[in-house]
C-alpha positions in Angstrom: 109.0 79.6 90.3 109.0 80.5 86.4 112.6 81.1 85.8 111.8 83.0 82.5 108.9 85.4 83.5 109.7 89.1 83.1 109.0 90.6 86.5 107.7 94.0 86.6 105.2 95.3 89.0 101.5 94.4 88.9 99.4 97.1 89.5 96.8 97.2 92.5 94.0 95.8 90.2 96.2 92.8 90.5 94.3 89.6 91.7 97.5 88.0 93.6 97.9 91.5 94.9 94.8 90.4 97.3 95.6 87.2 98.2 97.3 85.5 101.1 100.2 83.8 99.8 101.8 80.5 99.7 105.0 79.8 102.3 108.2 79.2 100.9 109.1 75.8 100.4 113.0 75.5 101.0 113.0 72.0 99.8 111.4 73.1 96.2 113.1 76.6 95.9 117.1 76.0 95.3 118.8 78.6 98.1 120.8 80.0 94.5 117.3 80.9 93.1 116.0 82.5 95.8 119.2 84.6 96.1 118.8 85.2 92.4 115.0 86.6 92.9 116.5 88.7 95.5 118.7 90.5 93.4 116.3 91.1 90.7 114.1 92.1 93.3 116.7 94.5 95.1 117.2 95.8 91.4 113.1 96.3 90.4 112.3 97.9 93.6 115.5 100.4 93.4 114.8 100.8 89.9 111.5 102.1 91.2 113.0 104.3 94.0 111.1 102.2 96.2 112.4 100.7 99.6 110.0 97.6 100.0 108.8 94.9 97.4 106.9 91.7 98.4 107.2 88.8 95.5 103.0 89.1 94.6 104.2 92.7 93.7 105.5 91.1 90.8 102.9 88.3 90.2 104.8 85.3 92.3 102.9 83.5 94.8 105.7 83.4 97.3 105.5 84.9 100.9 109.2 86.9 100.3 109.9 90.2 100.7 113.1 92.5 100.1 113.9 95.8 101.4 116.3 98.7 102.3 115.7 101.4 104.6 118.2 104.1 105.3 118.7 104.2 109.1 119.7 107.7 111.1 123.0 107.8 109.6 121.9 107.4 106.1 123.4 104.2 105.5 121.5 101.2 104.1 120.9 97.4 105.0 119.4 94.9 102.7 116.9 92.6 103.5 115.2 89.6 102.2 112.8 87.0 104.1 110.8 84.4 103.3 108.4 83.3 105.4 108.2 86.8 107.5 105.6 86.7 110.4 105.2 89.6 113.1 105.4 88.2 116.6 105.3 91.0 118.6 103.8 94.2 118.1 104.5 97.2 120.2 101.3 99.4 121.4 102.8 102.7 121.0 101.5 103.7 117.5 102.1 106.3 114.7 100.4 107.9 112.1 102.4 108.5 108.5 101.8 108.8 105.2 102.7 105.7 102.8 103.0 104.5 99.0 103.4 101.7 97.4 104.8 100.9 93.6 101.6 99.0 93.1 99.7 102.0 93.7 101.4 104.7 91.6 100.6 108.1 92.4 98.6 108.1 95.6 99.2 107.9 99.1 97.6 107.6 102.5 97.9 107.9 105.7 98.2 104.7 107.5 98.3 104.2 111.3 100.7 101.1 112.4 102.8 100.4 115.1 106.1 102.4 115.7 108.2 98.9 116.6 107.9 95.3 116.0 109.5 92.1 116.3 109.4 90.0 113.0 111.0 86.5 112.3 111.5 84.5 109.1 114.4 83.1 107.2 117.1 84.6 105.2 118.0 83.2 101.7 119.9 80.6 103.1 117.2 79.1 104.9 118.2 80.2 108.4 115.6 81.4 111.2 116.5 85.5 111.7 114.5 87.6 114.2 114.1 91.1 113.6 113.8 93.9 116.0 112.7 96.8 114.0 111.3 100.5 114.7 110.7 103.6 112.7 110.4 103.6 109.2 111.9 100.0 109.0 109.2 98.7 111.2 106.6 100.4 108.9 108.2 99.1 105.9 108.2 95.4 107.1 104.6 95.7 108.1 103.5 97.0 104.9 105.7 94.1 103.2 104.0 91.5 105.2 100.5 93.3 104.7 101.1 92.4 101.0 101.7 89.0 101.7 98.5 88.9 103.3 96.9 90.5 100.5 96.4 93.7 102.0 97.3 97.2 100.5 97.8 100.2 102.2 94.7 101.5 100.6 93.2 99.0 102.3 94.2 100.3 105.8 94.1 104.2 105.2 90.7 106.0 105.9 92.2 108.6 103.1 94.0 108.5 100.2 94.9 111.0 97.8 96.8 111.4 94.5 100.3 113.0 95.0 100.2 116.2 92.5 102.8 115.3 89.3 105.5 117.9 88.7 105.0 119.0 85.2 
């Protein structure tokens, strides 16, 4: 990982944006770095006001992910997995609009399913398993989507600029 590189968003003409990327190898990436690329990540994507950001999102070649969702209550848990994989989807389905920071001013609407099952590893290397539904689920999905090199944009059969407020 290039400890120096400014990390800002690529943009969805992006060529790692479209590419499956590379696992995470625990024995190459020091556990205090990865926590350290979470942060900044934590800090680009709420800089952003966004709730998801994979690492291609910001030109690394990493399969790792951050995000926080608000649940019913309104609070907020952070996330950040390498390695993520969904091992169970559900079949009931749902149909919502989504955006992504490497797709500035446009959504779409994207059908995925409304619960899944996820695993990976947290920054300090241990195996978690996620149970997820709602908007978290849909956030994970579209974080692992990325990792694949697939952007919502790729999934929707419509999308559309979002009118600016002048």
């Amino acid at each position: 990982m290039e400890k120096h590189k400014v990390l800002t968003i690529d943009q969805k003409e992006s060529k790692i944006l479209h590419q499956s990327l590379e696992k995470v190898d625990f024995s190459e990436i020091p556990k205090k770095e990865l926590k350290e690329l979470a942060k900044k990540m934590r800090q680009i994507m709420k800089e952003a006001k966004g709730i998801g950001l994979s690492a291609n999102q910001i030109g690394l070649d990493l399969r790792f992910f951050v995000a926080e969702v608000p649940d019913s209550q309104g609070r907020c848990k952070f996330y950040a997995l390498a390695n993520p994989e969904i091992i169970k989807r559900y079949e009931e389905k749902e149909v919502l609009e989504e955006g992504c920071l490497s797709v500035p001013g446009m959504v779409g609407v994207v059908e995925r399913p409304s619960k899944v099952i996820i695993s990976g590893f947290d920054t300090n290397g241990r195996k978690v398993k996620i149970k997820a539904w709602g908007l978290l689920a849909r956030v994970f999905q579209h974080e692992i989507d990325h990792l694949d090199g697939i952007l919502f944009i790729d999934r929707t059969k419509e999308a559309y600029k979002i009118p600016k407020n002048d």
